[in-house]
N, C-alpha and C positions, 0 to 999 in steps of 0.2 A: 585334563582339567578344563573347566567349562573357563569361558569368560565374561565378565560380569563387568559393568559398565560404573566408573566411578559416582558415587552421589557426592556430590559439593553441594554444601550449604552457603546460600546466599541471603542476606537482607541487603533489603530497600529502604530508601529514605524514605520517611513517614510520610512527607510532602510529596512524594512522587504519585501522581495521578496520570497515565498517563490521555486521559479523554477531558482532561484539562486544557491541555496545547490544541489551537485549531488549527484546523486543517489548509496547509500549504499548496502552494500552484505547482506539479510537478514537471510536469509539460502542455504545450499548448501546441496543437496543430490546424493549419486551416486545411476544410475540408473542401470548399469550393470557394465564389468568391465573397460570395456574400455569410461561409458557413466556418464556424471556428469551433474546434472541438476542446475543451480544458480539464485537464485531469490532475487530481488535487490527489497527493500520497497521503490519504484515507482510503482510497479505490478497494473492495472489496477483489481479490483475485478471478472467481468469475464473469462478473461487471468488467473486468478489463479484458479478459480474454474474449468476451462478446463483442465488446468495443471495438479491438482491434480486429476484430473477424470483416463487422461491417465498413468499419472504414478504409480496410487496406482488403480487399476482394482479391 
């Protein structure tokens, strides 16, 4: 027998938008002394994996 993945229905409040809420500080790191880097959870997942490429080598 195969298996097949439940579908649940769900609704959402009407008022729910979620690109209504702005964007939060998620963390901040200083990069040198003069250089502070701040990342807000909106971050696109590539945009941070680049991010953290360049600032932690």
């Amino acid at each position: 027998m195969t298996s097949k993945p439940d579908v649940v229905q769900i609704k959402m409040d009407k008022s729910f938008n979620p690109q209504a809420s702005s964007p939060t500080k998620a963390f901040q790191v200083s990069v040198d002394d003069n250089k502070t880097v701040i990342v807000y959870n909106r971050i696109q997942g590539y945009i941070l994996d680049s991010l953290i490429k360049a600032v932690f080598k």
